[in-house]
N, CA, C and O of each residue as an XYZ file, in Angstrom:
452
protein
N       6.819      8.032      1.914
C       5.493      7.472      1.777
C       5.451      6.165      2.572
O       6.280      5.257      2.632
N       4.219      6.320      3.188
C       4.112      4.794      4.358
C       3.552      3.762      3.044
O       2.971      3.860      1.963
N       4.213      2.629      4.028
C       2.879      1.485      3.399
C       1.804      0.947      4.391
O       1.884      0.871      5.617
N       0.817      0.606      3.595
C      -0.754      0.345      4.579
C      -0.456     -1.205      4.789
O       0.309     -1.805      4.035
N      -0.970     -1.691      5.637
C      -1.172     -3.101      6.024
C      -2.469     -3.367      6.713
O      -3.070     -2.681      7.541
N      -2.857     -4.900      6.007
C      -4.357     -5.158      6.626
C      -3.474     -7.046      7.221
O      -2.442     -7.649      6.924
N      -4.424     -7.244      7.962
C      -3.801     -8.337      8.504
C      -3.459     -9.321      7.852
O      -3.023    -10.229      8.559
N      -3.483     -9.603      6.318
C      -2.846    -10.811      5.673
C      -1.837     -9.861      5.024
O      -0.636    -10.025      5.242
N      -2.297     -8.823      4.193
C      -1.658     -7.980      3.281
C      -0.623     -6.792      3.509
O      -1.026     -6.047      4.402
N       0.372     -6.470      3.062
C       1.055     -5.209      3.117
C       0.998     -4.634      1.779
O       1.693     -5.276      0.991
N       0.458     -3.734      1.313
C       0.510     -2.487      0.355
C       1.398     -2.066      0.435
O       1.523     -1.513      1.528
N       2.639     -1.948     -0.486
C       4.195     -1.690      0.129
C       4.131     -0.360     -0.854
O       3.977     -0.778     -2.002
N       4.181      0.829     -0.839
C       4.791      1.732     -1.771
C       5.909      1.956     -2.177
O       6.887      2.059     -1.437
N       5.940      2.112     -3.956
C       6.874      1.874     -5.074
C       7.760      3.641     -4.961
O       7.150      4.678     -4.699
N       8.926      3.572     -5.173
C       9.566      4.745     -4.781
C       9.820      5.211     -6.310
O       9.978      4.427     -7.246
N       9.835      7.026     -6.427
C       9.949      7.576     -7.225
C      10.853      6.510     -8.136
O      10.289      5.830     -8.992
N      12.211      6.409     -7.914
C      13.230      5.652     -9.070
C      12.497      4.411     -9.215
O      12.448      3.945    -10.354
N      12.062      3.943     -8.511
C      11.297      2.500     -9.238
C      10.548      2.728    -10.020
O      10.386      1.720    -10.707
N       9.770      3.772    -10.440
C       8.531      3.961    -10.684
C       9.175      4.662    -12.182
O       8.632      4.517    -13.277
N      10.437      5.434    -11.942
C      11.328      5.439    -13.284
C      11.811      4.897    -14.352
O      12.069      5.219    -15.512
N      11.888      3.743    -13.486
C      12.586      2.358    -13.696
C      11.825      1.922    -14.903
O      12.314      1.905    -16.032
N      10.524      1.548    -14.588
C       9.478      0.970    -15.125
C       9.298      1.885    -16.848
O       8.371      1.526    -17.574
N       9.963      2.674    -17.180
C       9.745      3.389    -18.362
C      10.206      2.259    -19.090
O       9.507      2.072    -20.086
N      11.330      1.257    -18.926
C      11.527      0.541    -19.669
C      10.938     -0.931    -19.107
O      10.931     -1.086    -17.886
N      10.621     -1.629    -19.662
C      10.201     -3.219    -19.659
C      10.687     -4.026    -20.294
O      10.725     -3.662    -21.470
N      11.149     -5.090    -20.122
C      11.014     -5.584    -19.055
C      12.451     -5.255    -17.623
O      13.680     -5.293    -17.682
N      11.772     -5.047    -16.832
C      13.099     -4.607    -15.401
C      13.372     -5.880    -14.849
O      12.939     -6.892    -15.399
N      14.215     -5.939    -13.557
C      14.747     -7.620    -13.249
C      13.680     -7.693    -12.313
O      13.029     -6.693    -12.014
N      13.518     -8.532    -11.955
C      12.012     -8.908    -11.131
C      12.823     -8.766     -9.483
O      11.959     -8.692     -8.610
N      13.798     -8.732     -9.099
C      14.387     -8.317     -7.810
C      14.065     -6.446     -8.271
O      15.189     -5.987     -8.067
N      13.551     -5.741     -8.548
C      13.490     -4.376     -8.525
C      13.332     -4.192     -7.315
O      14.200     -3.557     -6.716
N      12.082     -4.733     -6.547
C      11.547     -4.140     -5.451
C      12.074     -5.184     -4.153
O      11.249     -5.509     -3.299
N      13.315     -5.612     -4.085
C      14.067     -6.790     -2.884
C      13.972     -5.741     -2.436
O      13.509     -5.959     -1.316
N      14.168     -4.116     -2.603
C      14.876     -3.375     -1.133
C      13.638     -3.346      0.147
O      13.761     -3.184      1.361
N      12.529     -3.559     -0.637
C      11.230     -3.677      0.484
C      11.037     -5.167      1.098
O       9.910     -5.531      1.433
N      12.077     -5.957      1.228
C      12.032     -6.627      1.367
C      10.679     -8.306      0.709
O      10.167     -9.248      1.314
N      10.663     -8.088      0.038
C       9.531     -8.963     -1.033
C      10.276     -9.202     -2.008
O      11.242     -8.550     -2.405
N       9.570    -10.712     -2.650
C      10.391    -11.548     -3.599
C       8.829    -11.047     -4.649
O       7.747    -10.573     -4.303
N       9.327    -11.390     -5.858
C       8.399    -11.085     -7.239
C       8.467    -12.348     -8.252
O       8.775    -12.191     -9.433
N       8.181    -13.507     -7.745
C       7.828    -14.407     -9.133
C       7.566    -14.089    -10.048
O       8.253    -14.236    -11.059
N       6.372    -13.491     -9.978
C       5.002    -13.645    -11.136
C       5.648    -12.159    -11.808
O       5.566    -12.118    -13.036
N       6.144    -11.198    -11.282
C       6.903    -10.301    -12.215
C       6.027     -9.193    -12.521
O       5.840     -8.511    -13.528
N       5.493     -9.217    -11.229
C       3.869     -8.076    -11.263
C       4.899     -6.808    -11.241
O       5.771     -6.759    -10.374
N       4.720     -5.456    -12.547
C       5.424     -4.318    -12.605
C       6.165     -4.589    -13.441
O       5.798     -4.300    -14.580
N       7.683     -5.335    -13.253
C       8.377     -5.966    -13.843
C       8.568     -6.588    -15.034
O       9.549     -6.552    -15.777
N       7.460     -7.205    -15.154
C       7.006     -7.441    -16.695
C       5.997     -7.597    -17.531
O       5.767     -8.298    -18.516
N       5.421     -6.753    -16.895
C       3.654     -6.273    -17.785
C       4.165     -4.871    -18.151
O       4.793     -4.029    -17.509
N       3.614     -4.915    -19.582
C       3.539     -3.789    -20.786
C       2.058     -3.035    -19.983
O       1.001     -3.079    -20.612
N       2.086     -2.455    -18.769
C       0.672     -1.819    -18.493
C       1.132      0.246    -18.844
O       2.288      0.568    -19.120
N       0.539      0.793    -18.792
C       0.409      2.099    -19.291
C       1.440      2.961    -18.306
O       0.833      3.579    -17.431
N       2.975      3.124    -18.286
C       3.259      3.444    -16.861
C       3.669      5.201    -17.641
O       4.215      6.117    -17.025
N       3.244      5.242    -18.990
C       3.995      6.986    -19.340
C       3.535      7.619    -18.491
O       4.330      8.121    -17.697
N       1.939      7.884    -18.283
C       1.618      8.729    -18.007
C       1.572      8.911    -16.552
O       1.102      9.966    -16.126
N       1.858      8.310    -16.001
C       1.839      8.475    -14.012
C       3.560      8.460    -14.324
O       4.037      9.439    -13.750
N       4.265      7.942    -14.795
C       5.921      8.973    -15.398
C       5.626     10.276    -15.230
O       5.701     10.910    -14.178
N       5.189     10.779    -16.606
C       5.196     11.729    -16.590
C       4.580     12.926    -15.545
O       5.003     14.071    -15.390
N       3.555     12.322    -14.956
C       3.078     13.273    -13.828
C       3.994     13.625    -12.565
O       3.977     14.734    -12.031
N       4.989     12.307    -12.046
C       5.497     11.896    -10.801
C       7.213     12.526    -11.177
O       8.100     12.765    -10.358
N       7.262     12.678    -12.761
C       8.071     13.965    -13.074
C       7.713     15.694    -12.981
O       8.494     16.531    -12.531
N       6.713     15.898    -13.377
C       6.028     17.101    -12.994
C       6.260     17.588    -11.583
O       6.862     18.500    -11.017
N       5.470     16.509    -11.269
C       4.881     16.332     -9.662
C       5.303     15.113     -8.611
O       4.681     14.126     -8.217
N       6.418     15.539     -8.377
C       7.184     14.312     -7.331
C       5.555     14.249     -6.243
O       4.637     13.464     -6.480
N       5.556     14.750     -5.674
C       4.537     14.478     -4.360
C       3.335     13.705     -4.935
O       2.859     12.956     -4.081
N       2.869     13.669     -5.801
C       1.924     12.175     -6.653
C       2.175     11.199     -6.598
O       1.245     10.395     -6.650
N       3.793     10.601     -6.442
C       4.171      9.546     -6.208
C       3.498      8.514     -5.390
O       3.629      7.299     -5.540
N       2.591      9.252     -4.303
C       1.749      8.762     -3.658
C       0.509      8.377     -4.078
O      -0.151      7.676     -3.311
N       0.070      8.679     -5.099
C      -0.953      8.263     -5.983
C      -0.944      6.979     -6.753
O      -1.946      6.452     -7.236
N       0.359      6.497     -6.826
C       0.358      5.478     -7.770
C       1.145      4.115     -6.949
O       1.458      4.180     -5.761
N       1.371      2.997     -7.742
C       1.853      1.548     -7.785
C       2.170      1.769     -5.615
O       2.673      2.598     -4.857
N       1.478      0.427     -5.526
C       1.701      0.027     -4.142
C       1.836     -1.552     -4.824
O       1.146     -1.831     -5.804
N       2.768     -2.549     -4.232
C       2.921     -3.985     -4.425
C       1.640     -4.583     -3.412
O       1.653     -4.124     -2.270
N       0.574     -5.538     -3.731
C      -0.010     -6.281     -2.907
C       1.011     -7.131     -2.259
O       1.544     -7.871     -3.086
N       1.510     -7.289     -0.931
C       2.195     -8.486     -0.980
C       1.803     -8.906      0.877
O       1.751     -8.266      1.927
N       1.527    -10.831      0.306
C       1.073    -11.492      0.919
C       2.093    -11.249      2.466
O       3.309    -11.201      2.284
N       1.642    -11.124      3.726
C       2.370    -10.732      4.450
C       3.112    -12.038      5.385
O       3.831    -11.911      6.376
N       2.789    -12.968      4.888
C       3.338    -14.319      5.663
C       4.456    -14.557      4.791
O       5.601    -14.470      5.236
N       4.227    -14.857      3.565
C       5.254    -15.274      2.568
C       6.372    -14.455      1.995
O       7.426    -14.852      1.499
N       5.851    -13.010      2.193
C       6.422    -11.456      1.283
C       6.418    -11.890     -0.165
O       7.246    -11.384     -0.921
N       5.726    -12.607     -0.526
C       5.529    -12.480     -1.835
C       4.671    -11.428     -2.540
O       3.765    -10.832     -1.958
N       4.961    -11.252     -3.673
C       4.036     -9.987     -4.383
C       3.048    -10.782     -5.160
O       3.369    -11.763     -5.831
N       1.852    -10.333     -5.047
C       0.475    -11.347     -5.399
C       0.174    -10.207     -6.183
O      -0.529    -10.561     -7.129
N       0.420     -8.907     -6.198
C      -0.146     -8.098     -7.409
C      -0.050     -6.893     -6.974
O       0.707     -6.723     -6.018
N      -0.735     -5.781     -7.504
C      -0.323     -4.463     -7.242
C      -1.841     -3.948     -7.544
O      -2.714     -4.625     -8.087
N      -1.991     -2.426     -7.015
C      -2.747     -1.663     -7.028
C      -2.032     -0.384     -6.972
O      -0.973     -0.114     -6.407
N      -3.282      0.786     -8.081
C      -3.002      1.669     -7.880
C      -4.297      3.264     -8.320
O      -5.303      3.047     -8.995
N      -4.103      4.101     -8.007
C      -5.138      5.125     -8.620
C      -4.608      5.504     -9.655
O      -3.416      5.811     -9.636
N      -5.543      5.599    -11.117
C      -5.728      6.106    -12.244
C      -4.234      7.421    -12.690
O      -3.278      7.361    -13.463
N      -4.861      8.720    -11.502
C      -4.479      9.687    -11.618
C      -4.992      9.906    -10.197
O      -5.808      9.247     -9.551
N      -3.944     11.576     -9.711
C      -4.673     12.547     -8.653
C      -5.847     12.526     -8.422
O      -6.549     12.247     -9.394
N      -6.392     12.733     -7.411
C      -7.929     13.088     -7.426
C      -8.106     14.216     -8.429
O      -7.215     14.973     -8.815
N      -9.816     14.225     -8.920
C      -9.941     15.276     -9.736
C     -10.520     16.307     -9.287
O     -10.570     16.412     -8.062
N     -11.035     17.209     -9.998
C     -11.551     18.723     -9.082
C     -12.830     18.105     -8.142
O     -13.086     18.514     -7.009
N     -13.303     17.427     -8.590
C     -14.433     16.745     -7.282
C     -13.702     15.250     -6.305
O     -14.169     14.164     -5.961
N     -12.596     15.808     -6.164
C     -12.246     14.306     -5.250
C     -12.186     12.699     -5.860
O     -11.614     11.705     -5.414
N     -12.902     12.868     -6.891
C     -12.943     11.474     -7.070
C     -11.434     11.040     -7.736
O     -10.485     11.760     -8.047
N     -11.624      9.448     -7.830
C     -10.811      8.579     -8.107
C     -10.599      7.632     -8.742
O     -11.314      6.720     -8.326
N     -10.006      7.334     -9.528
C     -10.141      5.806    -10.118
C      -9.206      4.898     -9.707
O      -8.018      5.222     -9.685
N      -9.660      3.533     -9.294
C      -8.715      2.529     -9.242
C      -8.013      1.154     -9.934
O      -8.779      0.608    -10.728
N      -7.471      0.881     -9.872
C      -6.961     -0.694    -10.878
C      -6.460     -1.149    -10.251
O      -5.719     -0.364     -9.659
N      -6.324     -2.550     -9.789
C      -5.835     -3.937     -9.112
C      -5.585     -4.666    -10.087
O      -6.385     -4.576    -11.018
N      -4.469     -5.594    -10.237
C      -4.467     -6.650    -10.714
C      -4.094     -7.566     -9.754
O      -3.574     -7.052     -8.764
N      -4.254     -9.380     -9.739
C      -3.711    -10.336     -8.712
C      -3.027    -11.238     -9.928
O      -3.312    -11.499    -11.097
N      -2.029    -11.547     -9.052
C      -1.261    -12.533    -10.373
C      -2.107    -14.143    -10.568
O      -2.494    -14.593     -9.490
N      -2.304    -14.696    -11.344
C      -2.676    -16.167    -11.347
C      -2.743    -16.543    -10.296
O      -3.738    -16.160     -9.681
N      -2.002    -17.234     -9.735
C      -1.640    -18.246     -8.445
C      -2.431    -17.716     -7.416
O      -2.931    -18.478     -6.588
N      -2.648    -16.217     -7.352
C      -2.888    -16.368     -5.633
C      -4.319    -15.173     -5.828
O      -4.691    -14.230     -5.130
N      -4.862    -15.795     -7.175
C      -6.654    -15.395     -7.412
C      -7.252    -16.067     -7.002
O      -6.688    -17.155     -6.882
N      -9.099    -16.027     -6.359
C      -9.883    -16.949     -5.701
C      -9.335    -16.394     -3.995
O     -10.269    -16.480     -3.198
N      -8.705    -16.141     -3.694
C      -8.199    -16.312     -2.205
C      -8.564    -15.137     -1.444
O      -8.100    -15.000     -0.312
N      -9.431    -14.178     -1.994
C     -10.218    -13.005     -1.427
C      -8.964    -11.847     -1.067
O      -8.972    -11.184     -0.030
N      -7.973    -11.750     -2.051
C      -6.797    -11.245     -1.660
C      -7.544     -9.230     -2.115
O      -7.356     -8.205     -1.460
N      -8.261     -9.391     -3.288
C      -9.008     -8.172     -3.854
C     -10.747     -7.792     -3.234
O     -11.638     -7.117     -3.749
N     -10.695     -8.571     -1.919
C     -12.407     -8.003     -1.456
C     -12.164     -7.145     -0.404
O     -13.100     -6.576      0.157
């Protein structure tokens, strides 16, 4: 799976075992060094957010993996400013749902427009 980049940002995609990983919380906040990015704020790492069920699918269904957790990370600094990801698969009509979060520090800065 690629990651997307816009000219401040890299969308880094989270690999199946990371995404394993996350069944338990809290993980060490170096989880994601191999993409080269540092994690202060501990975005993934240590938020209690809902990760069973995209588990359980990305067990089902390895190739979904692409559906879920990309790191926002600032592309000057490689810091991780937050993450995004879709709900679930598209559904029988294509659609989608999405969720962003930005950590404290680096909200206001148009990092989510």
């Amino acid at each position: 799976m690629t990651d997307l980049h816009t000219p401040r940002l890299d969308l880094v995609a989270i690999t199946t075992a990371e995404l394993l990983a996350l069944a338990e919380v809290p993980q060490p906040d170096d989880l994601f060094a191999g993409h080269g990015v540092t994690n202060p704020h501990g975005i993934l790492t240590r938020e209690r957010i809902p990760h069973a069920a995209r588990i359980a699918d990305v067990r089902a269904h390895p190739d979904h993996i692409k559906w879920y957790y990309r790191l926002i990370a600032d592309r000057a600094s490689r810091e991780v400013a937050g993450s995004i990801s879709f709900h679930a698969p598209p559904d029988g009509q294509g659609m989608l749902e999405v969720g962003l979060g930005i950590a404290e520090p680096h909200r206001g800065r148009g990092l989510a427009t």
